[in-house]
C-alpha positions in Angstrom: 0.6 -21.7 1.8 -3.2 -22.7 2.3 -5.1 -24.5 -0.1 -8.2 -23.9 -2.2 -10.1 -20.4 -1.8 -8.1 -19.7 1.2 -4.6 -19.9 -1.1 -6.7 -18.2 -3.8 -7.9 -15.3 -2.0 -4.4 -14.7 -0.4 -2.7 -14.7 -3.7 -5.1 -11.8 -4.7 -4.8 -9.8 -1.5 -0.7 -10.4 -2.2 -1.2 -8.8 -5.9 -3.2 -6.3 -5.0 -0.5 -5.3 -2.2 2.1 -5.3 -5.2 -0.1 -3.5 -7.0 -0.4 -0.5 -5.0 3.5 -0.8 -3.7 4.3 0.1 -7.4 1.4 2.6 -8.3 2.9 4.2 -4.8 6.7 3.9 -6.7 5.7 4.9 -10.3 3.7 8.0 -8.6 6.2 9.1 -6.1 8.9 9.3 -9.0 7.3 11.1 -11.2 6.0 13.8 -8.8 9.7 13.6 -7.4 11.0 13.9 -11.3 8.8 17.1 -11.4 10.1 18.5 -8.4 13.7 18.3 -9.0 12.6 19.9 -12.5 11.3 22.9 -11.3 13.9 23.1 -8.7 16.8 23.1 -10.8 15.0 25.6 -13.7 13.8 28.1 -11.1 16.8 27.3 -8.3 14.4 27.3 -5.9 15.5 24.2 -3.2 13.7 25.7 -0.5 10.3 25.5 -2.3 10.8 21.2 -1.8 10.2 21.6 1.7 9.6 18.2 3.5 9.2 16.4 0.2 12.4 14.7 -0.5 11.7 13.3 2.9 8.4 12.3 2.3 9.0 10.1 -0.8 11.8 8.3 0.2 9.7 7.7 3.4 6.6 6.7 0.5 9.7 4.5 -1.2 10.5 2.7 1.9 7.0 1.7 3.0 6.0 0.7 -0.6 9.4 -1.6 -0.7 8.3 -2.9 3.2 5.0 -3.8 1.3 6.6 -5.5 -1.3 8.9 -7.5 0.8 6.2 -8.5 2.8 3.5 -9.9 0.0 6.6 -12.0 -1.4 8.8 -13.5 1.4 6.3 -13.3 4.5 3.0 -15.2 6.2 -0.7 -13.9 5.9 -0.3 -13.0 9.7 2.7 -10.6 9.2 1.1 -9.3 5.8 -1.9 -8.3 7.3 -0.3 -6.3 10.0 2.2 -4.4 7.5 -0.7 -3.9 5.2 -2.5 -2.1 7.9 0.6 0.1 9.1 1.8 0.8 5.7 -2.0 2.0 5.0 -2.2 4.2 8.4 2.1 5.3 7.9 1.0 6.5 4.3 -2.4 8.1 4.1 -1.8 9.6 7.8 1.8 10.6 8.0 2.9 10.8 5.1 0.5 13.1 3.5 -1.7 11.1 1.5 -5.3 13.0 2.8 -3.1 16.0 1.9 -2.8 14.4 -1.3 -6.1 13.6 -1.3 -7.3 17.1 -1.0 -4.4 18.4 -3.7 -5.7 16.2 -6.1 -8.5 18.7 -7.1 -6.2 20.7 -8.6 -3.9 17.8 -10.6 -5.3 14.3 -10.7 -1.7 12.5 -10.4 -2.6 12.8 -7.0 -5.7 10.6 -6.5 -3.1 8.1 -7.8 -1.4 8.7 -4.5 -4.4 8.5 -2.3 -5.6 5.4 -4.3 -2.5 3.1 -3.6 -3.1 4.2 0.2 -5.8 2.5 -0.5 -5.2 -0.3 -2.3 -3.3 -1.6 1.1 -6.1 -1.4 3.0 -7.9 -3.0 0.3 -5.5 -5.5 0.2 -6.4 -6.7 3.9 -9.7 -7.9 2.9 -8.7 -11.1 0.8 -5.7 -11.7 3.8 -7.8 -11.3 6.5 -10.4 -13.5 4.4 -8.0 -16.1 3.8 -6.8 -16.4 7.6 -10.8 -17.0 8.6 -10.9 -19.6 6.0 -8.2 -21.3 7.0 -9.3 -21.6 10.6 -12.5 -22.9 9.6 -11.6 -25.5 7.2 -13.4 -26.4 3.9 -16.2 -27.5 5.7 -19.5 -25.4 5.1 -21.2 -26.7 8.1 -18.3 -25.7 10.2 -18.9 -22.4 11.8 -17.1 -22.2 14.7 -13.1 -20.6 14.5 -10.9 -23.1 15.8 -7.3 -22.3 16.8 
């Protein structure tokens, strides 16, 4: 773990990965709680399409995030940070998301815990530059 702003600014960019692991969790369930509710009072399955599918897909990558911010480096966080962003908001549906959300708001949450892994990578990748240049102001050349 680095020291100073580097350690600082990659415990924030490791909260704010948690953060949107479990906005992604708390969202996905209650949209899946709401499907399975109008499934079983209308007995319609078919209408689920390629949902059931898509959150536990939305459920692994958010627990993949979460395993990451608490048990791996900066280096490896940054990378699932950016896959987890492009795997959620390209794959699995969050620009469609983005665009359903005109019609019920629940699902900005979706499209904003997309983004809250890519916000995450600022701080990380802040904290790895840091790191390499040392404390030093008058340092300003990366070293490896």
């Amino acid at each position: 773990m680095a020291s100073g702003a580097a350690g600082r600014l990659q415990v924030v960019g490791r909260l704010i990965a948690v953060t949107g692991a479990v906005v992604t969790f708390a969202v996905t369930v209650w949209y899946a709680q709401y499907l399975i509710q109008y499934a079983l009072s209308h007995g319609a399955w078919g209408g689920a399409g390629l949902y059931p599918v898509v959150f536990a897909l939305r459920l692994a990558v958010a627990g993949w995030v979460v395993w990451a911010a608490l048990g791996s480096d900066r280096f490896v966080l940054l990378r699932v940070l950016l896959a987890a962003f492009g795997v959620s908001f390209i794959f699995l549906y969050g620009w469609y998301y983005m665009l359903m959300g005109m019609d019920d708001a629940i699902f900005y949450l979706a499209v904003s815990a997309d983004l809250l892994y890519l916000i995450g990578t600022l701080p990380i990748g802040g904290a790895i530059v840091l790191s390499r240049i040392g404390s030093n102001p008058r340092n300003n050349r990366l070293e490896a």
